[in-house]
C-alpha positions in Angstrom: 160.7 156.7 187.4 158.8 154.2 189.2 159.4 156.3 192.3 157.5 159.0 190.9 154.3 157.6 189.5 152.8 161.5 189.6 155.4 162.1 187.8 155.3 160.0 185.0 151.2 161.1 184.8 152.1 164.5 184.6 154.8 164.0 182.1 152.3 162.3 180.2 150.0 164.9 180.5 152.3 167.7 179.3 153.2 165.5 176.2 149.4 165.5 175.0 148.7 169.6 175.5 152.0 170.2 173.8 151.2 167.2 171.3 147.8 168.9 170.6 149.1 172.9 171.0 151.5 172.1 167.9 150.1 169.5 165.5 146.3 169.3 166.0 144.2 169.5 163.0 140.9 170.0 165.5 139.1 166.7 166.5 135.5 166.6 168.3 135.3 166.7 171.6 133.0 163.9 171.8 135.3 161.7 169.7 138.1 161.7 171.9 136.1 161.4 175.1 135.3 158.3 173.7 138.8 157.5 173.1 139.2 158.1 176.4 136.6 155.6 177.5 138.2 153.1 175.8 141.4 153.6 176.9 140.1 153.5 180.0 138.5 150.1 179.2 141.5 148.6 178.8 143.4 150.0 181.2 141.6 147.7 183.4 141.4 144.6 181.5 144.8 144.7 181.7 145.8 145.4 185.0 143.3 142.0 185.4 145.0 140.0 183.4 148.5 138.0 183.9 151.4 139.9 186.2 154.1 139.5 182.8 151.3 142.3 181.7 151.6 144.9 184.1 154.1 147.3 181.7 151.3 147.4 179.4 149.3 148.9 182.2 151.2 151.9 183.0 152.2 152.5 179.4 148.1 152.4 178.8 147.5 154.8 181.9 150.1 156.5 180.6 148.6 157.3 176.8 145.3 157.4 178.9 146.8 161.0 180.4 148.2 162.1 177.1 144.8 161.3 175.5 143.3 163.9 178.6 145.5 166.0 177.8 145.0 166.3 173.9 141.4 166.8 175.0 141.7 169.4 177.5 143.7 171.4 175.1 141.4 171.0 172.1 138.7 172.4 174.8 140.7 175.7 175.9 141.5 176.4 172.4 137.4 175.9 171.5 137.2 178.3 174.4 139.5 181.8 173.7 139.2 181.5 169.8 135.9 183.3 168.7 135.1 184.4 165.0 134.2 187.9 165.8 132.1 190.1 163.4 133.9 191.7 160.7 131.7 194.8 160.8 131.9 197.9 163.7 129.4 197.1 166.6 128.1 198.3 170.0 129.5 195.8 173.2 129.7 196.1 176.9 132.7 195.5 178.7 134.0 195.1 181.7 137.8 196.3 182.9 139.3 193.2 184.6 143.1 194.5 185.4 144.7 197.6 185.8 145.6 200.2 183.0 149.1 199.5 181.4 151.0 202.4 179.7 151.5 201.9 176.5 153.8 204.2 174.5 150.3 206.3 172.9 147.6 204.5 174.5 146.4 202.8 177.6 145.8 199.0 177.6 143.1 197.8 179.5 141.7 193.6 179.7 138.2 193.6 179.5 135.8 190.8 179.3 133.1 191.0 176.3 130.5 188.5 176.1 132.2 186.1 178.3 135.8 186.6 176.6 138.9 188.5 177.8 139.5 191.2 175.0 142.3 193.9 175.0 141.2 197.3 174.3 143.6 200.2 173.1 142.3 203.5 174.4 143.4 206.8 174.1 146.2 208.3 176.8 143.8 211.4 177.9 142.1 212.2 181.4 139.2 210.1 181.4 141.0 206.9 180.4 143.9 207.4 182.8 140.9 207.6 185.3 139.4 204.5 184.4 139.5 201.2 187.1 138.9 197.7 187.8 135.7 196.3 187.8 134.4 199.7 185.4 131.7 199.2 183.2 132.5 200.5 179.7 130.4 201.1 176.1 132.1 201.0 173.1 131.9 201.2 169.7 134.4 199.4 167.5 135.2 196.4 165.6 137.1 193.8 167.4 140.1 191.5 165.7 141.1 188.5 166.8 144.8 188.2 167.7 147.5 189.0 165.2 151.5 188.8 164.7 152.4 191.8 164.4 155.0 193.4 162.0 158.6 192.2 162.4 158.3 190.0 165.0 159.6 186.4 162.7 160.3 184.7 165.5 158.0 185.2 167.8 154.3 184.3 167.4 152.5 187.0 169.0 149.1 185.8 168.2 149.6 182.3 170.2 151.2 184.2 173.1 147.9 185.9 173.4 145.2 182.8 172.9 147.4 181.4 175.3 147.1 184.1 178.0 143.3 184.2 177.6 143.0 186.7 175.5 140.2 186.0 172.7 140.4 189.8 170.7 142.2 192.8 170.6 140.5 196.6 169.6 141.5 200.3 169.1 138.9 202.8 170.4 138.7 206.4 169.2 138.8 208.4 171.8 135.2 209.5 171.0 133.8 206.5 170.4 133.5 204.5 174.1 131.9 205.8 177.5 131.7 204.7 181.0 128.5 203.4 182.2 127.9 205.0 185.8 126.6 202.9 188.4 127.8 199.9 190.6 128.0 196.7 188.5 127.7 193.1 189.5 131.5 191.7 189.2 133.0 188.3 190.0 135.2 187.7 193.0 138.4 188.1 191.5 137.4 191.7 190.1 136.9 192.2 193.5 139.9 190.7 194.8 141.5 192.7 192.2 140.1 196.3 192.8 141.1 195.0 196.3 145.0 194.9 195.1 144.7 198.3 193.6 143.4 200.3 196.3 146.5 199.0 198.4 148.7 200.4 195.5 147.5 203.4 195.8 147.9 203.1 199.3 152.0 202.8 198.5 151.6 205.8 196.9 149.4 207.9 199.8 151.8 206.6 202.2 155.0 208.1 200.3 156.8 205.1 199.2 159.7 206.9 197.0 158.6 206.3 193.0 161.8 205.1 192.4 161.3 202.3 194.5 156.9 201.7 194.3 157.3 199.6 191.2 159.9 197.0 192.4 157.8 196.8 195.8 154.5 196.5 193.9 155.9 193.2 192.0 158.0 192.1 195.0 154.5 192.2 197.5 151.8 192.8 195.0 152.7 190.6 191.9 151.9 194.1 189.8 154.6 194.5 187.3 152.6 197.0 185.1 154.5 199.7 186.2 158.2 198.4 185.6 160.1 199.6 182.8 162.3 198.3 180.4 165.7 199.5 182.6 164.4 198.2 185.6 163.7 194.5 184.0 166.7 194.7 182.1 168.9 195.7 185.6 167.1 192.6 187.2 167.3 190.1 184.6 171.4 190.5 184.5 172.3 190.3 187.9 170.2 187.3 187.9 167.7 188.6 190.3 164.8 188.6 188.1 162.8 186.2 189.5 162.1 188.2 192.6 160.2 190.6 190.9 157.6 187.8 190.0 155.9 186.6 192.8 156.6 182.7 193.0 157.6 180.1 195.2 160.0 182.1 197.4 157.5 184.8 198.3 154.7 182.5 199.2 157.6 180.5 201.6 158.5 183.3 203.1 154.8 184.1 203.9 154.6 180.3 205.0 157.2 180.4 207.6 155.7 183.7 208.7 152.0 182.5 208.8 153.5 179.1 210.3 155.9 180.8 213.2 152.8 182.9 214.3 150.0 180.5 214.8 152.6 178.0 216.1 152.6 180.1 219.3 149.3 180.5 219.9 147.8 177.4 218.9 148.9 174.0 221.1 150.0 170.5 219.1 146.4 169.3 219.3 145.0 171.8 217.2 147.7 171.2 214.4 144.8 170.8 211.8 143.0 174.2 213.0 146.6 175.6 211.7 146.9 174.2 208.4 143.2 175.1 208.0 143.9 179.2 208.7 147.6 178.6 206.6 145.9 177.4 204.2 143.4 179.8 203.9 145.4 182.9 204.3 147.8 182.0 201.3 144.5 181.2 199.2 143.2 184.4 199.9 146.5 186.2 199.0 146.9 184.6 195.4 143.1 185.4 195.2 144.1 189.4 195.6 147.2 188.8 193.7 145.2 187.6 190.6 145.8 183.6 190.8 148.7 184.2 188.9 150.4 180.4 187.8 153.5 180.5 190.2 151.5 181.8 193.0 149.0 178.9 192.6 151.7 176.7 192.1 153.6 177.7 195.4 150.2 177.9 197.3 149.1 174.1 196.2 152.7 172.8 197.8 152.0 174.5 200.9 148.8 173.3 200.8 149.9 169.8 200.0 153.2 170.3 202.5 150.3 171.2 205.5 148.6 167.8 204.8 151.4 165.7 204.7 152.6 167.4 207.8 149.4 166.1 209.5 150.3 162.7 208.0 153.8 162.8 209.7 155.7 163.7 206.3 158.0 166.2 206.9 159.5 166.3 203.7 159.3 168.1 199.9 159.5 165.5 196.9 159.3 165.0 193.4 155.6 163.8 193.5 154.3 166.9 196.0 155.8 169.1 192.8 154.2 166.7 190.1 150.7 167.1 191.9 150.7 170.3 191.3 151.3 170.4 188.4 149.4 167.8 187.4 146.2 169.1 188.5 147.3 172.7 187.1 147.6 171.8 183.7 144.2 169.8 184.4 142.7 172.4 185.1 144.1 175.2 182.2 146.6 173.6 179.5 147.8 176.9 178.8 149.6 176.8 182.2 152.4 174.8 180.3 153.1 177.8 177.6 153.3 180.8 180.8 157.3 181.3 181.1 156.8 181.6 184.8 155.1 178.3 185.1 157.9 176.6 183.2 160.5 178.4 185.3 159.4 177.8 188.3 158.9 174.1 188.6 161.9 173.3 186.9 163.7 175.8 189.5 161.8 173.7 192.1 162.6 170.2 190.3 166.1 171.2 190.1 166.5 171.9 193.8 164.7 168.9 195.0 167.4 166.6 192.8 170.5 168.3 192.8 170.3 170.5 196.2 171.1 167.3 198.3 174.4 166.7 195.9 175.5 169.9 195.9 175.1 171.1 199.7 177.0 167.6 200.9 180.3 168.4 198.8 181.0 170.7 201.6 180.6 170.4 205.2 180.8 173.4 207.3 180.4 173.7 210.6 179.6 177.1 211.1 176.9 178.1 212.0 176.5 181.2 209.2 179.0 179.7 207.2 176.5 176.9 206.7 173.7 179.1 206.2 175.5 180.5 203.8 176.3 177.4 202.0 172.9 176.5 202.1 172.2 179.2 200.1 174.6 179.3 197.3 173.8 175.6 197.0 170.1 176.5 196.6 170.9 179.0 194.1 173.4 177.0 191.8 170.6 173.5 192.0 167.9 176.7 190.7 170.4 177.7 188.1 171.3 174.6 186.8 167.6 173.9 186.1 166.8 176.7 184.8 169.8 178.0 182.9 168.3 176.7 179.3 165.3 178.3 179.6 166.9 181.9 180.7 169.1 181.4 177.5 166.3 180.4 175.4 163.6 183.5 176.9 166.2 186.0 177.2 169.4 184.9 175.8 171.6 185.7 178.0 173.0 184.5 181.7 173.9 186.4 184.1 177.7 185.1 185.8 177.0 187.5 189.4 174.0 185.0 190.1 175.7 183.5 193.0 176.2 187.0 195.2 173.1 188.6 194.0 170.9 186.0 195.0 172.6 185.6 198.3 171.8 189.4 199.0 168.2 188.6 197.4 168.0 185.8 200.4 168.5 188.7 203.2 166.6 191.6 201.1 163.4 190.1 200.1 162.2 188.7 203.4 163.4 191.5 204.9 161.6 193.9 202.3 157.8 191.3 202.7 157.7 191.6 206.6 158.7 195.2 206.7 155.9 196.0 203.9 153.7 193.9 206.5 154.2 196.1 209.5 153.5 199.0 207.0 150.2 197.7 206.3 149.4 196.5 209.8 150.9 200.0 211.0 148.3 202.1 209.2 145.9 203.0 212.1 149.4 204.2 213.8 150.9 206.7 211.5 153.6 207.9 214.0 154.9 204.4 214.0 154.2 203.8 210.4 156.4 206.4 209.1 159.5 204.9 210.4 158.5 201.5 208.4 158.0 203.5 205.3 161.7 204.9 205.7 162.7 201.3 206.1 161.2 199.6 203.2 162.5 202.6 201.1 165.1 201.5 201.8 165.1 198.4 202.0 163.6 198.5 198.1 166.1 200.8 197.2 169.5 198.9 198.5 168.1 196.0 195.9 167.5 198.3 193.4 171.1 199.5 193.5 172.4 196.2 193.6 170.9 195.2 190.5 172.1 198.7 188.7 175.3 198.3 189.9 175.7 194.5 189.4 174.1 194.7 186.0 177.3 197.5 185.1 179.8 195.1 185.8 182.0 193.8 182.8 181.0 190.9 181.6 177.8 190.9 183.4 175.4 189.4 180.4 176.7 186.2 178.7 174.4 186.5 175.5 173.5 183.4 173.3 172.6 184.0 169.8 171.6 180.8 168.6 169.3 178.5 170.8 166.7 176.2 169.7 164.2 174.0 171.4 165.7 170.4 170.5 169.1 171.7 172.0 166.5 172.8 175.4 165.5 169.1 175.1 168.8 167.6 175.0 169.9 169.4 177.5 167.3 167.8 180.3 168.0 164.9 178.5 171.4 164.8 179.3 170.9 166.0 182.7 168.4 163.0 183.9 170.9 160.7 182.3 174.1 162.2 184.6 170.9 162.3 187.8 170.4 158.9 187.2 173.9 157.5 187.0 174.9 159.7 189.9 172.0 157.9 191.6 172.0 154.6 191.0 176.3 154.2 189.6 175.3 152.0 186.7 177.7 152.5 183.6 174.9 152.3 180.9 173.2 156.1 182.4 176.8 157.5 182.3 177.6 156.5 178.7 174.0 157.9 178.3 174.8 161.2 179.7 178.1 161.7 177.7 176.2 160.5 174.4 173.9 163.1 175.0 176.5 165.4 175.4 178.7 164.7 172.0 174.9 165.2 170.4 174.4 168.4 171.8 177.4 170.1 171.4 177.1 168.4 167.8 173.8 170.2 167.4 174.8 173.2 168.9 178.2 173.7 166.3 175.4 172.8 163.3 173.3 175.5 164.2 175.9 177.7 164.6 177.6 177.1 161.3 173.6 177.4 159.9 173.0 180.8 161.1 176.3 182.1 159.5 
């Protein structure tokens, strides 16, 4: 631990917004920014005083962070929770993503009096024609969030407070307008009307509909148009994360961004680089909506550029714990998104167990050892993350290994070939050969997931998993890191205690639930 102090602050951190997210009463703000001072106060007295002292320094910084982050959460909750009216009103609002089809109605996010509402319109032709950054008047009463009817386990209501979503409505088809004109909106409505003008672009340019939803989440980020068969198809070949834009989609842009300027700017102008790398993967989470793993990824370029310019060459623990750190800093909620959580552990779990795994084989090989390098990446991601599939989506998918290892080829392949597309436009004789070739491209790794996702014994389901088992697991799995680490006897009889006490836990449950 004491090689990662970020780490341990961000751990910290975590332990106060998930402290305050599930016991807090409600305390004043001002009352723990005092707190804070005075933590703070003593923080420094000790580090001052004798060197036999110095534990009670970090364990002070340390309930310091937890203490920010108690505060920080009590603020975002004060934020998203309003006590709307109870009675039928007038508001203005203001459409801030793209329509999702719903089953009878269209769902639109709209912000109302500086809070992100969702409004349930009518499927008919006016709604359907309705867009980002549209202005609209309606009359109606809006509700703050609810659980809704048969979902026991799943608290629907949070989910929503915790995407930023302060209200929902229903709006009778006669009872809301649009208000003509050009409106003032913010830069990300822009950046977001900006997004869907290029999906309609994938449509102008004949990008097979089979295919335009997959290539819209795989370039885009926009899943709104993926349906349940298509998730389902991804989600057991084990595939599903490439239809969320994350840390491998911002790499491969990286590398991309990094090969090109590389050529044309010389070793002295290294920082001019990083500066326009930098910039360019900002303004693409911008269009993509600043979605968590995309801000995620683009802070560890970021961070990966400067230490480059430092002479560090190198990913670690604490480059991952920044980010995060300063993410959950800056919205708590971060630490409730499923893609947050999957993603830095996928990221942790490479960074620890990739080096172990990779050097039990050595292959000389050329592609042999690119192709180890792969699977290696992929099991250290699955290892990680393997809990949190089970406990999200209760199953695992056993093909992980050869779909991802297609995934490796097909997505890059699929983000520069959507590229040229774009680039292409002004060129339509050449374009249309780049269409054919993303089709498919997108289509190949459609049928892989179809047909991989038929296989027998495709899905392992899990029926019964619960959060302490989640934490034991991690548990047991820094034990085993650390004894593989450091050989001392006391982390491996750790490890296997944690062990007998989860599969103790596990068979309890079980025999519960019967």
């Amino acid at each position: 631990m004491n090689t990662y102090p970020i780490f341990r602050l961000a751990i910290a951190l975590a332990a106060g917004i998930l402290f305050a997210n599930t016991f807090w009463t409600g305390i004043g703000v001002a009352q723990l920014f005092c707190l804070l001072l005075l933590l703070l106060g003593i923080g420094f007295w000790l580090k001052s005083s004798s060197y036999g002292n110095r534990w009670l320094f970090g364990a002070g910084v340390s309930c310091f962070m937890f203490w920010v982050g108690v505060l920080g959460t009590e603020m975002a909750w004060q934020k998203v929770k309003v006590d709307w009216s109870p009675e039928r009103k007038t508001s203005v609002g203001m459409i801030l993503e793209p329509l999702r089809e719903k089953p009878k109605t269209y769902q639109c996010r709209v912000e109302v009096e500086g809070k992100e509402v969702f409004l349930y319109l009518p499927k008919d032709s006016m709604s359907a024609s309705l867009t980002v950054g549209d202005e609209l008047l309606f009359y109606t009463r809006i509700d703050s969030p609810r659980n809704r009817e048969g979902l026991r386990t799943f608290d629907y209501a949070t989910y929503l407070y915790h995407e930023g979503i302060s209200g929902t409505a229903y709006v009778a088809a006669n009872a809301w307008k649009k208000i003509p004109g050009n409106q003032a909106v913010s830069w990300k409505t822009r950046a977001l009307q900006f997004r869907e003008r290029i999906l309609r672009k994938y449509e102008e340019w004949g990008i097979d509909a089979a295919q335009l939803p997959v290539l819209s989440a795989l370039t885009l980020g926009y899943q709104g148009d993926l349906d349940k068969e298509t998730r389902d198809a991804y989600s057991v070949a084990g595939i599903a994360h490439v239809l969320a834009l994350s840390g491998m989609h911002i790499g491969i842009i990286w590398l991309l961004l990094n090969g090109l300027f590389r050529l044309f700017l010389s070793n002295h102008l290294k920082w001019l680089k990083g500066v326009l790398v930098v910039g360019l993967l900002w303004s693409f989470a911008f269009v993509v909506g600043l979605e968590a793993s995309v801000v995620r990824a683009v802070i560890m370029c970021m961070l990966m550029e400067i230490s480059s310019l430092a002479g560090i060459r190198h990913l670690s623990m604490n480059t991952l714990s920044i980010a995060a750190f300063f993410m959950l800093l800056y919205q708590p909620f971060y630490l409730f998104d499923v893609g947050f959580q999957l993603s830095f552990v996928a990221v942790a779990s490479i960074l620890l167990f990739y080096p172990l795994i990779n050097g039990c084989l050595v292959v000389k090989n050329r592609i042999g050892r690119w192709t180890w390098g792969v699977l290696s990446v992929s099991i250290a991601a699955q290892l990680g993350t393997a809990p949190l599939v089970m406990y999200y989506f209760s199953n695992f998918s056993v093909y992980f290994l050869f779909t991802n290892l297609f995934a490796s080829i097909a997505v890059p392949f699929i983000t520069y070939a959507a590229l040229a597309m774009v680039l292409s436009a002004p060129v339509p004789d050449v374009q249309c050969y780049i269409i054919k070739v993303v089709n498919e491209g997108v289509g190949a790794l459609n049928s892989l997931a179809e047909w991989t996702s038929g296989l027998p014994y495709a899905p392992v389901s899990f029926s019964v998993l619960k959060p302490v088992e989640i934490g034991m697991f991690y548990l047991m799995l820094g034990l085993w890191v650390m004894y593989v680490r450091s050989k001392r006897r006391k982390w491996l009889i750790g490890g296997l205690a944690s062990l007998a006490c989860l599969l103790g836990i596990h068979l309890f449950l079980l025999l519960s639930f019967r």
